[in-house]
N, C-alpha and C positions, 0 to 999 in steps of 0.2 A: 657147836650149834648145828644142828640136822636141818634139813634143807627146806624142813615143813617151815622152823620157826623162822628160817631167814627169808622166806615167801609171807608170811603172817607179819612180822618185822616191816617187810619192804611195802607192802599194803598199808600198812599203818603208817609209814612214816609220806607213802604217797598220801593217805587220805589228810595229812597235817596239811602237807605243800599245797592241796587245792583249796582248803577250809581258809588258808593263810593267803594264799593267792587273792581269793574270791573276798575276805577283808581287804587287802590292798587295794585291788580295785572300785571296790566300795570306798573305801577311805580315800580316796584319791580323785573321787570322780569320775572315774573312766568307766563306771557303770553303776546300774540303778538297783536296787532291793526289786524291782518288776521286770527286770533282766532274768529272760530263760539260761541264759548262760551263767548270770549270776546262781540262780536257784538250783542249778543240775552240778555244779561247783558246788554245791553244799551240799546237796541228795548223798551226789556220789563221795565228797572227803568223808561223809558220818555213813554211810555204809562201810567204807574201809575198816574206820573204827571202831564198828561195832563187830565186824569180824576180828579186830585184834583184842579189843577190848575183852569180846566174850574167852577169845580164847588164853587170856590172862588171867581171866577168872574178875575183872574189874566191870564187876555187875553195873553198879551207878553210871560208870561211865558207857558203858553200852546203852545201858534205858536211855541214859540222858539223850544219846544221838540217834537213836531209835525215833524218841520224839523232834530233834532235830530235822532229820529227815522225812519226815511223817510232816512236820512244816513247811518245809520244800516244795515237797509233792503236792501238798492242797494249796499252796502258793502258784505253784505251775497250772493246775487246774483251773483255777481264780483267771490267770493270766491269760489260759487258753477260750473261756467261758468270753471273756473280755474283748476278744478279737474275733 
């Protein structure tokens, strides 16, 4: 493995751990779907993603979190508009 894939690798595998994170906490309580920390826990796990994704060549799953995060972000906005 060259040192590019195992930096592309580690990014993807961080962006699962936050995506994953940020459901637990969700699932559990401990924060709301109108949590900035919730919402930047998802921006940034599906940016990861779509850095590993794209460079997989796993087109769908890129778009998919492309728009993912693209939800986030006008979530955040919503949130910031709000306060």
């Amino acid at each position: 493995m060259t040192p590019e894939r195992v930096l592309i690798e580690t990014i993807g595998w961080a962006g699962a751990a936050l995506i994953l994170a940020a459901y637990v906490l969700l699932s559990t309580g401990r924060t709301t779907g109108q949590s900035r920390g919730y919402q930047w826990m998802n921006v940034v796990g599906a940016a990861c993603f779509v850095l590993n994704s794209g460079y997989n060549g796993a087109i769908p799953s890129a778009v998919l979190n492309v728009i993912w995060a693209g939800i986030g972000l006008y979530t955040l906005w919503v949130i910031r508009q709000g306060r």
